[in-house]
N, C-alpha and C positions, 0 to 999 in steps of 0.2 A: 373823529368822535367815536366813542367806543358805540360797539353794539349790545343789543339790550343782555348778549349773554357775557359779556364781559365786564367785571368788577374791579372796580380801584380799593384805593383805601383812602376812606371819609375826610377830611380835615376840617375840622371846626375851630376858627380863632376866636377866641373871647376878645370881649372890649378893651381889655386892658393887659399886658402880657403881665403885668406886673402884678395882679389880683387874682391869676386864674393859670393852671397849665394848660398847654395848647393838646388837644386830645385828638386821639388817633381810633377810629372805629374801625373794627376791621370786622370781614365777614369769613364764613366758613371757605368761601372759593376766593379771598384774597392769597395775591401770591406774598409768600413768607417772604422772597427777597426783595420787593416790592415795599415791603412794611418797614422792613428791615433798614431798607435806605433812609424811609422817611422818618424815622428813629432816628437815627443816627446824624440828620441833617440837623432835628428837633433839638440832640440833645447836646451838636456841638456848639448849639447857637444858645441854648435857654439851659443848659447843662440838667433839665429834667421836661418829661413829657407824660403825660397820660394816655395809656392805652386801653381802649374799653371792647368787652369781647361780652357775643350771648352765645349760649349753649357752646357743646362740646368740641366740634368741629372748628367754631371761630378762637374757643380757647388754644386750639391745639395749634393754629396757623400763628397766632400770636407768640405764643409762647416760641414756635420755631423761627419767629424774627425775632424776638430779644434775643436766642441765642446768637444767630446770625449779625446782627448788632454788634455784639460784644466783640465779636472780628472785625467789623468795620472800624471801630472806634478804639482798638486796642494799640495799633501803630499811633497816634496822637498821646497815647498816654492815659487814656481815660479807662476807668474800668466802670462798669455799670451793675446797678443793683436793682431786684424789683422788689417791691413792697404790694403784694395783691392784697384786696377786700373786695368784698360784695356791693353792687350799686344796686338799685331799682330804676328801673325805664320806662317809659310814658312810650310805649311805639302804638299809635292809632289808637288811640284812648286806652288801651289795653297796658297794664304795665307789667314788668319782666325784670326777670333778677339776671341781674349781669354780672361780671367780672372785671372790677378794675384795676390795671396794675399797672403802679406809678414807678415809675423808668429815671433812675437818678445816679448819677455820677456820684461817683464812693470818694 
């Protein structure tokens, strides 16, 4: 079991894989190849995933697992594209503007 100073990366499956992308929350002290794997597992199985990041630090840990990603999944053949916007988040009643960016086989 991890201890309280170490961080994964979130996974939230929706009800229906068919209704919704399977989303990937990552934080500022998630490790990139960490993420990176679970991209890449996300997107050889559902060929797209969504990756959700707040502030600067989580963006930038994200962003260097899509790149990382894109090596993983380049020998199979796939190439990956991201498509970012802005989310709003509900974290403890408080909400927050996020960054999300949807992970999709080109």
């Amino acid at each position: 079991m991890p201890s309280s100073s170490q961080h994964t990366v979130s996974q939230v499956r929706p009800e229906t894989a068919a209704s919704r992308l399977e989303i990937l929350k990552v934080s500022a002290t998630s490790k990139p190849v960490a993420v990176a794997g679970a991209i890449a597992g996300v997107v050889r199985t559902q060929h797209q995933v969504e990756v959700q990041a707040i502030g600067a630090g989580a963006i930038n840990q994200a962003i260097k697992a899509i790149a990382i990603s894109r090596g993983y999944v380049a020998p199979g053949g796939l190439d990956l594209v991201c498509t970012p916007s802005f989310i709003n988040i509900s974290i403890n009643g408080e909400e927050r503007t996020g960054i999300r960016l949807v992970v999709q086989v080109r």
